[in-house]
Structure formats: C-alpha cells, structure tokens
Jmol script that loads the backbone (N, CA, C; Angstrom):
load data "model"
ATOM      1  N   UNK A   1     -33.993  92.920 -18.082  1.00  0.00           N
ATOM      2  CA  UNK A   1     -33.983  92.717 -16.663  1.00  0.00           C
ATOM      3  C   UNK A   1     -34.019  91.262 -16.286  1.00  0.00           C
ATOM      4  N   UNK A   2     -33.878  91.050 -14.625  1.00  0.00           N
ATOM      5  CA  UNK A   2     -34.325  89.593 -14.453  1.00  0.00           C
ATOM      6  C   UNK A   2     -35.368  88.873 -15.096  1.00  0.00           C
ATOM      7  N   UNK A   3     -36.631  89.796 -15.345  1.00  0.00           N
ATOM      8  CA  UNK A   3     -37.669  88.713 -15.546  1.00  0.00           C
ATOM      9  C   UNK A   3     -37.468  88.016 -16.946  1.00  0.00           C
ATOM     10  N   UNK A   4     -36.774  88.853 -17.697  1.00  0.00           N
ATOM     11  CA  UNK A   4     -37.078  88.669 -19.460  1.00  0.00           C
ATOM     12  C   UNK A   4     -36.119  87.396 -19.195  1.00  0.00           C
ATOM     13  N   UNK A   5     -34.389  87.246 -18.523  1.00  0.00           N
ATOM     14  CA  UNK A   5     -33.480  86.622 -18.223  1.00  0.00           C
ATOM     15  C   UNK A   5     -33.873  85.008 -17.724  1.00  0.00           C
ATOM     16  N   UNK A   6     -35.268  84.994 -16.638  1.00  0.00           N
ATOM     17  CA  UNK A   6     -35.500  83.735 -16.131  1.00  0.00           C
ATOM     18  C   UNK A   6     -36.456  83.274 -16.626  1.00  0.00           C
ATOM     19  N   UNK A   7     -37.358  84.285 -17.493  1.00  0.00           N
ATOM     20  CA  UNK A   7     -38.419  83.494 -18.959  1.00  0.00           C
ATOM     21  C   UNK A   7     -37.675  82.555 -19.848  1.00  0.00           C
ATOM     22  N   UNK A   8     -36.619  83.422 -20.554  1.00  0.00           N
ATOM     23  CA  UNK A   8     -35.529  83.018 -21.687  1.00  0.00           C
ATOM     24  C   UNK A   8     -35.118  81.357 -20.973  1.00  0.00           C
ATOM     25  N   UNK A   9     -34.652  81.288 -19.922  1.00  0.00           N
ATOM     26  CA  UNK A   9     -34.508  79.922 -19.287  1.00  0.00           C
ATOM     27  C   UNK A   9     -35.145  79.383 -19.198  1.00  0.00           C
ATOM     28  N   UNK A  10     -36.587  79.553 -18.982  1.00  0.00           N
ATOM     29  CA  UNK A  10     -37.735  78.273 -18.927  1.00  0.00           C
ATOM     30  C   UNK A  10     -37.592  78.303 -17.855  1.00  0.00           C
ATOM     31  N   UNK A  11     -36.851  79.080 -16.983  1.00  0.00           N
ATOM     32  CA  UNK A  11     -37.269  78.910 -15.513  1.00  0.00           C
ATOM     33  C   UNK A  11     -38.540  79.423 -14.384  1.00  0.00           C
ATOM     34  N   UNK A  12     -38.950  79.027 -13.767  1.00  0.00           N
ATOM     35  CA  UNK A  12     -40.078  79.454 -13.152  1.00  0.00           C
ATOM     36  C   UNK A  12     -40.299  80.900 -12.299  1.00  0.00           C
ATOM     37  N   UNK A  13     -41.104  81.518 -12.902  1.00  0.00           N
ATOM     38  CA  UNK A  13     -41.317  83.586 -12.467  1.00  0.00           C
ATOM     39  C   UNK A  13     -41.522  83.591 -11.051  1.00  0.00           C
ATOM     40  N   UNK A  14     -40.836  84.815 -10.222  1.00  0.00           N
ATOM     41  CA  UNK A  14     -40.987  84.934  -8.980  1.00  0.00           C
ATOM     42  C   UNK A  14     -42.393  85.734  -9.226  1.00  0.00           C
ATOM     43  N   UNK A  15     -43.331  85.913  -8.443  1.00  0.00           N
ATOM     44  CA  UNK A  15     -44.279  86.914  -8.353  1.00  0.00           C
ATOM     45  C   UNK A  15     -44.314  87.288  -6.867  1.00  0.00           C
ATOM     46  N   UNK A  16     -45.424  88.380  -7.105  1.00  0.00           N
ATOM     47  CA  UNK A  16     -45.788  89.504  -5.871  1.00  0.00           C
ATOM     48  C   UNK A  16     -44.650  90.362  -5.710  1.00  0.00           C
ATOM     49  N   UNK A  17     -44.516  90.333  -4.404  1.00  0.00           N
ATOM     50  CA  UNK A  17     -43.324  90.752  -3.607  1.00  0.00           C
ATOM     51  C   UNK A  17     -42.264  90.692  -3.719  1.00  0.00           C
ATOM     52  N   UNK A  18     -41.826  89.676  -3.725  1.00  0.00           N
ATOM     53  CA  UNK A  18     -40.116  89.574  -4.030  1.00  0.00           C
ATOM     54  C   UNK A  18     -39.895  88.645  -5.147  1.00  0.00           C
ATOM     55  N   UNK A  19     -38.536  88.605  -5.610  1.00  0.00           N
ATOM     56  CA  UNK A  19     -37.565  88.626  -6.657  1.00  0.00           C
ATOM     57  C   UNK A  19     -37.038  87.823  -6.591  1.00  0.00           C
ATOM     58  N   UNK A  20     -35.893  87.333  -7.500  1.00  0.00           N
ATOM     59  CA  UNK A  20     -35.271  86.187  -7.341  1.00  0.00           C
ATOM     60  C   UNK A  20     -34.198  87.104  -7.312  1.00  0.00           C
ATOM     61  N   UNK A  21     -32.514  87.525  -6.553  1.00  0.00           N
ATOM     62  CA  UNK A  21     -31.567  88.069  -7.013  1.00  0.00           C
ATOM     63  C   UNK A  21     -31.352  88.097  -8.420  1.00  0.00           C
ATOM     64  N   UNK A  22     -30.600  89.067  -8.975  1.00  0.00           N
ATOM     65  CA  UNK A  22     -29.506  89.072 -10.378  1.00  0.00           C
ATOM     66  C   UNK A  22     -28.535  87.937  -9.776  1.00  0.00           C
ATOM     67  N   UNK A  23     -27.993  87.230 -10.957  1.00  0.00           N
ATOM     68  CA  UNK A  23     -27.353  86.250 -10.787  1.00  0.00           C
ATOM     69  C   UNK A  23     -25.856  86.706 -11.226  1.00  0.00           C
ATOM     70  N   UNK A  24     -25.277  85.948 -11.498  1.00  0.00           N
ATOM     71  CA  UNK A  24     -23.141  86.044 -11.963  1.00  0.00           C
ATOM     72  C   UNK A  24     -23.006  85.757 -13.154  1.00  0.00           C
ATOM     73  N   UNK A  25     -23.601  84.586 -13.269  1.00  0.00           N
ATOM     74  CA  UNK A  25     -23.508  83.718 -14.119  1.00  0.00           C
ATOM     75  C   UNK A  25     -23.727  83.568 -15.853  1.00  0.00           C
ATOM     76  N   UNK A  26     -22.564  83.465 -16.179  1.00  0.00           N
ATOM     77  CA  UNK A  26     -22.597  83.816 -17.701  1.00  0.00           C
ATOM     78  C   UNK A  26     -23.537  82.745 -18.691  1.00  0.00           C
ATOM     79  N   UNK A  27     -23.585  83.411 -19.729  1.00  0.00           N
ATOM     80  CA  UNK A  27     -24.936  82.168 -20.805  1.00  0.00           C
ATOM     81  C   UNK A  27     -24.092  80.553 -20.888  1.00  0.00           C
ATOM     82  N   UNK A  28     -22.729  80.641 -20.814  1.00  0.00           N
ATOM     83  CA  UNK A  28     -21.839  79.822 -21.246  1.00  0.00           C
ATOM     84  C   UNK A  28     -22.118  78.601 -20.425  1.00  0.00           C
ATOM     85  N   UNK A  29     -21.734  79.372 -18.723  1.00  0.00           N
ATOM     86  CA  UNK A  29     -21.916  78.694 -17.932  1.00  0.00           C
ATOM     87  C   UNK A  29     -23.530  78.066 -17.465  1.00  0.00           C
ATOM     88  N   UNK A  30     -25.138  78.816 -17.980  1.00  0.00           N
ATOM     89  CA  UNK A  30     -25.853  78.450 -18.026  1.00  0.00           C
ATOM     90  C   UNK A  30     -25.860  76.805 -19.037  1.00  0.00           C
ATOM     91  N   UNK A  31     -25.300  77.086 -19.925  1.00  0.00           N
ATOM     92  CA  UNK A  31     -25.531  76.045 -20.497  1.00  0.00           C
ATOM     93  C   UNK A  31     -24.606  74.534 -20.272  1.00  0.00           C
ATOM     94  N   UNK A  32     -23.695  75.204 -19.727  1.00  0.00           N
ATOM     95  CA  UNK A  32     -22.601  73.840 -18.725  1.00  0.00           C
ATOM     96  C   UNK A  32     -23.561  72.983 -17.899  1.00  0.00           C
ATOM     97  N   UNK A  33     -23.867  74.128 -17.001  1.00  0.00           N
ATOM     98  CA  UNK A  33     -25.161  73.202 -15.680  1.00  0.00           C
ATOM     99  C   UNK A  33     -25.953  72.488 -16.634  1.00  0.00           C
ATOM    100  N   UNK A  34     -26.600  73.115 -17.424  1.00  0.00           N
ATOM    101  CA  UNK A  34     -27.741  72.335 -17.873  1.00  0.00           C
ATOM    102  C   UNK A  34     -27.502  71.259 -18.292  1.00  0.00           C
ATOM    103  N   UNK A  35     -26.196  71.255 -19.229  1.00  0.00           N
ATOM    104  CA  UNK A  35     -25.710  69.824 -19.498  1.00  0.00           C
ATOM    105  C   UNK A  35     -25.226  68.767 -18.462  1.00  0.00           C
ATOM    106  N   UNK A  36     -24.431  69.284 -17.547  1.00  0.00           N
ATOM    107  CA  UNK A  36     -23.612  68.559 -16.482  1.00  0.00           C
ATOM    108  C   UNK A  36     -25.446  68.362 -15.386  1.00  0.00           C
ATOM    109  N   UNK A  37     -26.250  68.908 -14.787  1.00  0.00           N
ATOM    110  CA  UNK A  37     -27.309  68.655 -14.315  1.00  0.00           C
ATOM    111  C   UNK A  37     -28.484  68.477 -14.908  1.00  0.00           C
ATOM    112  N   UNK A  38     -29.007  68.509 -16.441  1.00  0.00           N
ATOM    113  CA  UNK A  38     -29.860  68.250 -16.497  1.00  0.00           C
ATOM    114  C   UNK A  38     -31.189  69.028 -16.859  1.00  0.00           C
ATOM    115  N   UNK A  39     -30.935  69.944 -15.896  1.00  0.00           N
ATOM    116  CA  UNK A  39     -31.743  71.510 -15.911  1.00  0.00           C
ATOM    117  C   UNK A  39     -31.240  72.615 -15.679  1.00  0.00           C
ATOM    118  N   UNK A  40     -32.231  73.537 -15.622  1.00  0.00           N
ATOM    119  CA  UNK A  40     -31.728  74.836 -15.133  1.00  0.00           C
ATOM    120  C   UNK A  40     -31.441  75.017 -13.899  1.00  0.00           C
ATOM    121  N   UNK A  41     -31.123  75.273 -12.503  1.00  0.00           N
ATOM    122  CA  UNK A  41     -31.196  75.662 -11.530  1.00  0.00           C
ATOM    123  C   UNK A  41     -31.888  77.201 -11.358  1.00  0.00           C
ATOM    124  N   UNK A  42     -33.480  76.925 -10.627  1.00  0.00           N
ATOM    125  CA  UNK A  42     -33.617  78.136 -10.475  1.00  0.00           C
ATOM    126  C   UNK A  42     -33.276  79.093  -9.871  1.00  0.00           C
ATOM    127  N   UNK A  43     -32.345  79.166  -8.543  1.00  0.00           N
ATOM    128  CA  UNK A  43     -31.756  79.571  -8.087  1.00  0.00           C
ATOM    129  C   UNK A  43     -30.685  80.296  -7.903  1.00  0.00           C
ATOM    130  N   UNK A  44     -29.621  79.755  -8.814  1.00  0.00           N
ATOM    131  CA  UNK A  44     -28.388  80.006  -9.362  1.00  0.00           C
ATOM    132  C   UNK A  44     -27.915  80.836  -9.207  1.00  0.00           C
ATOM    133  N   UNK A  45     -27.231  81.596  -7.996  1.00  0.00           N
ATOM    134  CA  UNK A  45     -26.648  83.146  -8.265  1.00  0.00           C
ATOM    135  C   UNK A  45     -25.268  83.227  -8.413  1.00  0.00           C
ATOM    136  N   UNK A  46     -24.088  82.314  -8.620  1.00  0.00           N
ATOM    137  CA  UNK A  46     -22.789  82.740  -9.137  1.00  0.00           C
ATOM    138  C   UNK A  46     -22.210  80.809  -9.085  1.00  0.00           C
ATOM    139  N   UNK A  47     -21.003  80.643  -9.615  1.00  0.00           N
ATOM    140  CA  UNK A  47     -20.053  79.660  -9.732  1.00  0.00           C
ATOM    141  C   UNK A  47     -19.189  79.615  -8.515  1.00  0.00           C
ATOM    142  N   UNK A  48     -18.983  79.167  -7.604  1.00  0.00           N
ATOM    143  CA  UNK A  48     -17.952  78.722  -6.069  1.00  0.00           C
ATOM    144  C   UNK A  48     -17.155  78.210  -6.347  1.00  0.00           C
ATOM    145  N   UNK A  49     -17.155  77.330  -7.502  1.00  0.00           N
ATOM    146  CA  UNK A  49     -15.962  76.689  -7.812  1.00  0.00           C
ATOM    147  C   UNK A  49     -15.659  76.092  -9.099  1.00  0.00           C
ATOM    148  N   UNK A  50     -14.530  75.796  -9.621  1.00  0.00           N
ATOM    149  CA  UNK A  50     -14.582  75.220 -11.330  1.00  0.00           C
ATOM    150  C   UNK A  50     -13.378  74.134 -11.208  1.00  0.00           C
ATOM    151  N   UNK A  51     -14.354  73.513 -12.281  1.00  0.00           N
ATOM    152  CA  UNK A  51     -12.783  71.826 -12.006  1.00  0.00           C
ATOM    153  C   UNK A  51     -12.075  72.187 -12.532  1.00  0.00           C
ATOM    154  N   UNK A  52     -11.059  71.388 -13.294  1.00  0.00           N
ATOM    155  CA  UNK A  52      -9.576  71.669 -13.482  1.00  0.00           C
ATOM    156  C   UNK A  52      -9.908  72.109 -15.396  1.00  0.00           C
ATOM    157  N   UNK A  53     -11.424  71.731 -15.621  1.00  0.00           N
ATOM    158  CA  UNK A  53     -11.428  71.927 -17.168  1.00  0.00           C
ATOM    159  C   UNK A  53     -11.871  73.082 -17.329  1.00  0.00           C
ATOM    160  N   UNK A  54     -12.176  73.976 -16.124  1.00  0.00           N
ATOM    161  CA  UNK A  54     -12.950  75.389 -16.001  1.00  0.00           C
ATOM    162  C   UNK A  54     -14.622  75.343 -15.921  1.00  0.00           C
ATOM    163  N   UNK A  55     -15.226  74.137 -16.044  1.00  0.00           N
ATOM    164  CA  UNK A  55     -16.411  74.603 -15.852  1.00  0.00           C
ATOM    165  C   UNK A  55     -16.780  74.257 -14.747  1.00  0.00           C
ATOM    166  N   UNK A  56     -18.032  74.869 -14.661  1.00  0.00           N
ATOM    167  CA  UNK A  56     -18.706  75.359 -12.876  1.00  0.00           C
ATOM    168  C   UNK A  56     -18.327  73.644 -12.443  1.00  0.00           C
ATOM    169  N   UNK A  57     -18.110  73.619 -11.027  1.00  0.00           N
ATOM    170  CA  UNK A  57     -17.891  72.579 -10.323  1.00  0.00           C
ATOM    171  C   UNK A  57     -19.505  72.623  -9.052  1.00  0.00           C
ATOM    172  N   UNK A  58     -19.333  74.084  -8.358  1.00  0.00           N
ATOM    173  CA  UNK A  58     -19.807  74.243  -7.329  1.00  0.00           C
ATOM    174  C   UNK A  58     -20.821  75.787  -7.905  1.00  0.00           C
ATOM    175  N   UNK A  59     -21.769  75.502  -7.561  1.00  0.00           N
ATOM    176  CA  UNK A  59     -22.955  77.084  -7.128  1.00  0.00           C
ATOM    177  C   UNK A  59     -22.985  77.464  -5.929  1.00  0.00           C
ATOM    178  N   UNK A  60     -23.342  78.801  -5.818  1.00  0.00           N
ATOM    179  CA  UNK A  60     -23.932  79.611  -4.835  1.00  0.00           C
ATOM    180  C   UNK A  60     -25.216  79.421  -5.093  1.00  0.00           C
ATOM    181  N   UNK A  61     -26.705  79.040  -4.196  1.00  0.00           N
ATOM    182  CA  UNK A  61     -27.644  79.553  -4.743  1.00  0.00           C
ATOM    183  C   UNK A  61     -28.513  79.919  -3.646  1.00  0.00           C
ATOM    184  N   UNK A  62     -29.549  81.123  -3.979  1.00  0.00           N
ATOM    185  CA  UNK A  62     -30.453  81.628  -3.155  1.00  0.00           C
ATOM    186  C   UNK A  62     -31.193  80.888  -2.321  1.00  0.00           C
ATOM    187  N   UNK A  63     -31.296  81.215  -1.231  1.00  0.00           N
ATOM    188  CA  UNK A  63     -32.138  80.357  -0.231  1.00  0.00           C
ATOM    189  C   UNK A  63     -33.851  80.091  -0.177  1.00  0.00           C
ATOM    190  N   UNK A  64     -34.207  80.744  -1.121  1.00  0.00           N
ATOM    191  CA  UNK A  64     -35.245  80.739  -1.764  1.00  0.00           C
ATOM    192  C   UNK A  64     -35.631  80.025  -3.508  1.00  0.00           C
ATOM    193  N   UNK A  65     -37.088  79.541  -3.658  1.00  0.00           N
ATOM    194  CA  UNK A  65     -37.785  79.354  -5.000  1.00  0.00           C
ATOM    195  C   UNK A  65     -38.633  79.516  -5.119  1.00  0.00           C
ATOM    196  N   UNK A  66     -39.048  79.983  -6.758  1.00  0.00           N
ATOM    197  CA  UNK A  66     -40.684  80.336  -6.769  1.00  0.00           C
ATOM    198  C   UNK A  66     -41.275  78.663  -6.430  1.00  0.00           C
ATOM    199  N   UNK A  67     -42.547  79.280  -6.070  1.00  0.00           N
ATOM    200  CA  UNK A  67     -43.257  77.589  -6.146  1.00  0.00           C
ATOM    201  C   UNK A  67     -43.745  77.585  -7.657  1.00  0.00           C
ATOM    202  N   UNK A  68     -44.986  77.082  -7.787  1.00  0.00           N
ATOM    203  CA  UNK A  68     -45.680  76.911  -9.193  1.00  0.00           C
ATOM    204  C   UNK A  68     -46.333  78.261  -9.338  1.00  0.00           C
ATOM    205  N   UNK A  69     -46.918  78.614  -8.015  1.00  0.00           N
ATOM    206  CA  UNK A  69     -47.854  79.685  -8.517  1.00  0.00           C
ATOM    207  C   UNK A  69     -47.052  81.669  -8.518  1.00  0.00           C
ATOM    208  N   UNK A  70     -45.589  81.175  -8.148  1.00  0.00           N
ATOM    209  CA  UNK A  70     -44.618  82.063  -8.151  1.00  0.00           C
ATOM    210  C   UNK A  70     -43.931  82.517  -7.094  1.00  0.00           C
ATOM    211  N   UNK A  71     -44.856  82.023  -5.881  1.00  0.00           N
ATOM    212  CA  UNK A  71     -44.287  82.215  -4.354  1.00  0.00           C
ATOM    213  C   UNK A  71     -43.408  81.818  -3.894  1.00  0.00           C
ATOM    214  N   UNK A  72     -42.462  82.096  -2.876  1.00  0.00           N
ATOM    215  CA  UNK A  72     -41.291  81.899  -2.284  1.00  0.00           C
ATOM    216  C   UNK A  72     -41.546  80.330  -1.785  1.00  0.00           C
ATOM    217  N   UNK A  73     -40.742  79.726  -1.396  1.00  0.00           N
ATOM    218  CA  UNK A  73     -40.230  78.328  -1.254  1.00  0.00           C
ATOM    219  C   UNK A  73     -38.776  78.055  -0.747  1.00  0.00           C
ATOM    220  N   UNK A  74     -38.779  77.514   0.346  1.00  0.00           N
ATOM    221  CA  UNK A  74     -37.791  77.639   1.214  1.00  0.00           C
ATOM    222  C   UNK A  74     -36.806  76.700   0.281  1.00  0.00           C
ATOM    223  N   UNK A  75     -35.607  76.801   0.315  1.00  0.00           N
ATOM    224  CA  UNK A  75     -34.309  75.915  -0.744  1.00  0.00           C
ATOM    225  C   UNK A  75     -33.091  75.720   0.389  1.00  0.00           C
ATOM    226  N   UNK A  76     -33.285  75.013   1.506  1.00  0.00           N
ATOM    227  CA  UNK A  76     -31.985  74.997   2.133  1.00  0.00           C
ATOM    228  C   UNK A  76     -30.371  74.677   1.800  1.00  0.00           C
ATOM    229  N   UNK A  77     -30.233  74.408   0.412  1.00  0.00           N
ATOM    230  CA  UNK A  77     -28.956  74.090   0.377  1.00  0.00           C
ATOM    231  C   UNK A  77     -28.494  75.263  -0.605  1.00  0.00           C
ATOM    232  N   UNK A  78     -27.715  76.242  -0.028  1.00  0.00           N
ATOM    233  CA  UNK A  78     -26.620  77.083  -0.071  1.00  0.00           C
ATOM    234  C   UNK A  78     -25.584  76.968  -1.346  1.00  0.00           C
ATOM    235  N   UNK A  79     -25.453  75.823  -1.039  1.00  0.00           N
ATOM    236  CA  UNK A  79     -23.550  75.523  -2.006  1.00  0.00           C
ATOM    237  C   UNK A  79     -24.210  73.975  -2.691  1.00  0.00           C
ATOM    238  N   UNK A  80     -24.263  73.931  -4.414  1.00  0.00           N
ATOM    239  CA  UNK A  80     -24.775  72.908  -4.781  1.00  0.00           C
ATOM    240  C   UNK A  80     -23.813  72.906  -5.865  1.00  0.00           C
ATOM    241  N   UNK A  81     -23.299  71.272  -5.568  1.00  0.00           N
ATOM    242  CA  UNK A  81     -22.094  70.556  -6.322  1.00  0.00           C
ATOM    243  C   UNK A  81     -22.716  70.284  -8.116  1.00  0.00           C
ATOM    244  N   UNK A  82     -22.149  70.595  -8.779  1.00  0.00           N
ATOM    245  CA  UNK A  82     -22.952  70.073  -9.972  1.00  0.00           C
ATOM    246  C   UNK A  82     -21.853  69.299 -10.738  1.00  0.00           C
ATOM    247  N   UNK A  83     -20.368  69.031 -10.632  1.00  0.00           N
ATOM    248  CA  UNK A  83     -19.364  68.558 -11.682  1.00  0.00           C
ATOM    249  C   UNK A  83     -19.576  66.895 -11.252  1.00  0.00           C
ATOM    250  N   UNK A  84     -20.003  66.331 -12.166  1.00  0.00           N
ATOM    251  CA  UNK A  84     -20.731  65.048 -12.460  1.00  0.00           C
ATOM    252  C   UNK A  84     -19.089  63.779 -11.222  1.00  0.00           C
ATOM    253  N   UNK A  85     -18.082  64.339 -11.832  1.00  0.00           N
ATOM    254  CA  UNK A  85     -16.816  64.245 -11.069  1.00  0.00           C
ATOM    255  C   UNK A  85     -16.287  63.954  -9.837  1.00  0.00           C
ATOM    256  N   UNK A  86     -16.731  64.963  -9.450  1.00  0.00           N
ATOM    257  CA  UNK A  86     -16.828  65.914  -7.716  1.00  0.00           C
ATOM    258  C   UNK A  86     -17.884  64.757  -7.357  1.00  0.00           C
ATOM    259  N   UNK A  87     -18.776  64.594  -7.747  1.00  0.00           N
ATOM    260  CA  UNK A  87     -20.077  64.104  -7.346  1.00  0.00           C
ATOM    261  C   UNK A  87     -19.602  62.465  -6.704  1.00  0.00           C
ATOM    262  N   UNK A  88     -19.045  62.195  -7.981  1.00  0.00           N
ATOM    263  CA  UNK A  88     -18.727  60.288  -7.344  1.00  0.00           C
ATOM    264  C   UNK A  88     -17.752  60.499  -6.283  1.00  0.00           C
ATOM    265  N   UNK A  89     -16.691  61.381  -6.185  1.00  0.00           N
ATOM    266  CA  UNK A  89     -16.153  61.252  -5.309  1.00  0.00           C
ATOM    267  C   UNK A  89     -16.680  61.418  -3.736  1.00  0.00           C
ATOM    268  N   UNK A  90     -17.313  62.628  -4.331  1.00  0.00           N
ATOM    269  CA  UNK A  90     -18.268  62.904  -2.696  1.00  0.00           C
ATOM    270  C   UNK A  90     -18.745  61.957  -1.942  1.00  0.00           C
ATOM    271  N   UNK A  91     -19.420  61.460  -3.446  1.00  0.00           N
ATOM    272  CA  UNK A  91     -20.138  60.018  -2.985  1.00  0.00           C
ATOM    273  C   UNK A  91     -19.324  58.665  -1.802  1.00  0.00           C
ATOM    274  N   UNK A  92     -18.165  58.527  -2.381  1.00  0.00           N
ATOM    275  CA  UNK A  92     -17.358  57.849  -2.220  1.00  0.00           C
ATOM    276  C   UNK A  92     -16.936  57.892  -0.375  1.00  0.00           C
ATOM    277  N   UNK A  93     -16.541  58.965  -0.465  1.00  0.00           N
ATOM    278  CA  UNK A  93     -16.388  59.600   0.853  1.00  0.00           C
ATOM    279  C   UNK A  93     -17.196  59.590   1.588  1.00  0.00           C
ATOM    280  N   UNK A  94     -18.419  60.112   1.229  1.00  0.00           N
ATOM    281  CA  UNK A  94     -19.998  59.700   2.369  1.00  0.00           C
ATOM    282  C   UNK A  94     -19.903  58.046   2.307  1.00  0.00           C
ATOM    283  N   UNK A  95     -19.710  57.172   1.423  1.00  0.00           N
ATOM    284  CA  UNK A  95     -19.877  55.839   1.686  1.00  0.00           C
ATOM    285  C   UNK A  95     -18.791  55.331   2.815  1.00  0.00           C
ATOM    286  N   UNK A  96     -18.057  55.806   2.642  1.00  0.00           N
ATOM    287  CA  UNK A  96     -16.495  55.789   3.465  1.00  0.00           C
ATOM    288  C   UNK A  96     -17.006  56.092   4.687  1.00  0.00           C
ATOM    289  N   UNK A  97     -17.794  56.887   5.174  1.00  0.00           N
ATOM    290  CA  UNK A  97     -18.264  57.037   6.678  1.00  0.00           C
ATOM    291  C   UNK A  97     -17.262  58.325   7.373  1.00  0.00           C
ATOM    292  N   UNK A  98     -17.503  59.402   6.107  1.00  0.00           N
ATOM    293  CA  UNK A  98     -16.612  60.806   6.366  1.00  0.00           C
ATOM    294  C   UNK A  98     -17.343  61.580   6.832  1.00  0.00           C
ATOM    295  N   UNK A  99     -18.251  61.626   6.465  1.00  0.00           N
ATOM    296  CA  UNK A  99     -19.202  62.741   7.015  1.00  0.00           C
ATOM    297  C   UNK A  99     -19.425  62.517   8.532  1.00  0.00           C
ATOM    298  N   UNK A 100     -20.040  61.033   9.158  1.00  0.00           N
ATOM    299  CA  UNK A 100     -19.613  60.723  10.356  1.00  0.00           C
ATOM    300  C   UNK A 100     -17.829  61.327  11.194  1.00  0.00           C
ATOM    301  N   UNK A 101     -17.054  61.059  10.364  1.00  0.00           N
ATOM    302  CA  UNK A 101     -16.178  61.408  10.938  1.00  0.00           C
ATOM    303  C   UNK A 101     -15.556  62.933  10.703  1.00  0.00           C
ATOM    304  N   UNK A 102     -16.164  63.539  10.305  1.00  0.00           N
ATOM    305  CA  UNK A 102     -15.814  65.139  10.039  1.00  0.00           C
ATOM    306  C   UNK A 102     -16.505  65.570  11.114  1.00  0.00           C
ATOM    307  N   UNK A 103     -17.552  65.194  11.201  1.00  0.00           N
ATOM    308  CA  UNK A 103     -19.006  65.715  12.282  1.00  0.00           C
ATOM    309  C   UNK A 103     -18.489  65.672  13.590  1.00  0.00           C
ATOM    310  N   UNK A 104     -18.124  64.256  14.439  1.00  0.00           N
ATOM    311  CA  UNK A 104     -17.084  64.146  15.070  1.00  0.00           C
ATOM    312  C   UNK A 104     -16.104  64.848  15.709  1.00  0.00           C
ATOM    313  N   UNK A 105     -14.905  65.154  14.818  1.00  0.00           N
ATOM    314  CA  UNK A 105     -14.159  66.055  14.824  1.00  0.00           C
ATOM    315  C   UNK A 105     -14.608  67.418  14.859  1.00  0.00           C
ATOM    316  N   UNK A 106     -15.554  68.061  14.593  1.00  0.00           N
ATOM    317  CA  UNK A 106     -15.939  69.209  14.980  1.00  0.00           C
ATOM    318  C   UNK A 106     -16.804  69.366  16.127  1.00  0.00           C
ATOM    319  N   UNK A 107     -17.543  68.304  16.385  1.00  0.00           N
ATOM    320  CA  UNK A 107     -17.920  68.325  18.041  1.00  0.00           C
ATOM    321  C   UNK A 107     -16.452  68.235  19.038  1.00  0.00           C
ATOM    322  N   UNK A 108     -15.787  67.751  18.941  1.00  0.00           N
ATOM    323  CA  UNK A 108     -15.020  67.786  19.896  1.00  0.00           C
ATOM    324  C   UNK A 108     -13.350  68.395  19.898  1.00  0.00           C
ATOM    325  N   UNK A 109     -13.507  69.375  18.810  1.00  0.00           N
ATOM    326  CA  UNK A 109     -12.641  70.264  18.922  1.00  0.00           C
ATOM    327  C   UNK A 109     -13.434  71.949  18.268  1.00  0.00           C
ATOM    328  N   UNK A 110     -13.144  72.724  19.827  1.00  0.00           N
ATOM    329  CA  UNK A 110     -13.773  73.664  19.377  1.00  0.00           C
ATOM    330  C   UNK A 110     -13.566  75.047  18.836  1.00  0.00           C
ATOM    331  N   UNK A 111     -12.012  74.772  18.448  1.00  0.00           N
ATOM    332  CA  UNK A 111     -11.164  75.938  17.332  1.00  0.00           C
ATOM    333  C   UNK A 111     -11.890  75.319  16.458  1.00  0.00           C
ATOM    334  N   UNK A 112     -11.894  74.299  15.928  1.00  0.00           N
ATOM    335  CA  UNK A 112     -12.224  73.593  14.473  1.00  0.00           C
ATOM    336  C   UNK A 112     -13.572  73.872  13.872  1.00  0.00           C
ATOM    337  N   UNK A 113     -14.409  73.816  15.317  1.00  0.00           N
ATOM    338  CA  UNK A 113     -15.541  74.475  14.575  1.00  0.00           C
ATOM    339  C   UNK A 113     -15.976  75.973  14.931  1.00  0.00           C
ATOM    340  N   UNK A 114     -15.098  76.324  15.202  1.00  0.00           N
ATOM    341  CA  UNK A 114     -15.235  78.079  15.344  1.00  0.00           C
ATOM    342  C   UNK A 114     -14.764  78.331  14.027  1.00  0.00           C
ATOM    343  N   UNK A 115     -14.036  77.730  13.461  1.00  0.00           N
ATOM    344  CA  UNK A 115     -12.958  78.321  12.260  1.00  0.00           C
ATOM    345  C   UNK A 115     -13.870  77.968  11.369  1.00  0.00           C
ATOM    346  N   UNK A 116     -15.158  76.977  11.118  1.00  0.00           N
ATOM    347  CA  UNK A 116     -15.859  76.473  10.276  1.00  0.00           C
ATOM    348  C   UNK A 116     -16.957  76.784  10.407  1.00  0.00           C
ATOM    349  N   UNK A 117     -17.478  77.927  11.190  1.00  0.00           N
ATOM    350  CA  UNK A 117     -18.556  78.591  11.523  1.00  0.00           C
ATOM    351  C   UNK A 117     -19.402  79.227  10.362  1.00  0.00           C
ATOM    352  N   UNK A 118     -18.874  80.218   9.985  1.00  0.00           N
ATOM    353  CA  UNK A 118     -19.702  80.555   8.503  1.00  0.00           C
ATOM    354  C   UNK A 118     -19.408  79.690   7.469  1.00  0.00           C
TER     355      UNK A 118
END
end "model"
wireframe off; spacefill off
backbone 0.3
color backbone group
C-alpha cells in the first residue's frame, strides 16, 4: 500500500486522518527527481511534463504535507518544475521582467484570462 511505498522513500508518514493520495509515478521516475532535485518530493502525484530526453520535466503535486509529527501542512504550489533545464530558462524569463508582463496582459484582456482560469 501507500504507507509501505512512502517508508521505502524515506519520505515523511501521513498520520491520523488523512492520507497522502496514490501517486503515478513510476520507481524510474522516482529516482530521476531525486537526482535532477535532490530529494524526494513528498508530495508527488504524477509527471505534467517530460523534456525532450523523456524525463519528468514538470509534477503534479498534492496540495498538502505531512509536517514532522505527520499532520497536514498546507503546500501551495500545484505544478513543480524539476528539469534542472527548464529551470535556467524560467529563470531567465523572470529576470527578463515576464512574469510582470504576462500578469499585465491578463489583467487587461479578459478572454485571456478566462481561457487561463483553471
């Protein structure tokens, strides 16, 4: 089950009440992240996207984490970039003053951000 699955990772146990979802994510690709990030992601529930060499680019992950003592813990970010790649470029672009100008553009056109709603 999950629990034996997020021991085996060294990742940290949900307790009480709730659970962490079943995840997507194959051992293969566990061990990509870990290399390309470092750690495990406790969170982790599927791959969003893969670079051009096939491994994970982008996660899905739960909006939730255990804390230390196993309790829920709020995780606001949704969609987490992990291809070391992706990353400088992103970077690049936030230095560029894109994010300002994406933000922008969706305040003041409001198909654009209807269409970008979910």
């Amino acid at each position: 089950g999950g629990r034996a699955r997020m021991l085996r990772r060294g990742r940290l146990e949900a307790k009480g009440e709730w659970q962490l979802p079943e995840n997507e994510i194959s051992e293969g690709d566990w061990e990509a992240l870990k290399t390309q990030l470092g750690y495990t992601p406790t969170n982790a529930l599927r791959i969003a996207a893969r670079s051009p060499s096939g491994l994970p680019a982008a996660l899905i992950c739960y909006p939730l984490v255990p804390d230390k003592e196993g309790n829920p813990m709020p995780f606001p970010t949704m969609c987490w970039l992990c291809d070391p790649d992706a990353k400088v470029e992103i970077s690049r672009l936030e230095y560029a003053g894109w994010i300002q100008r994406l933000k922008q553009r969706l305040e003041g056109d409001a198909s654009l951000r209807e269409a970008n709603r979910d």
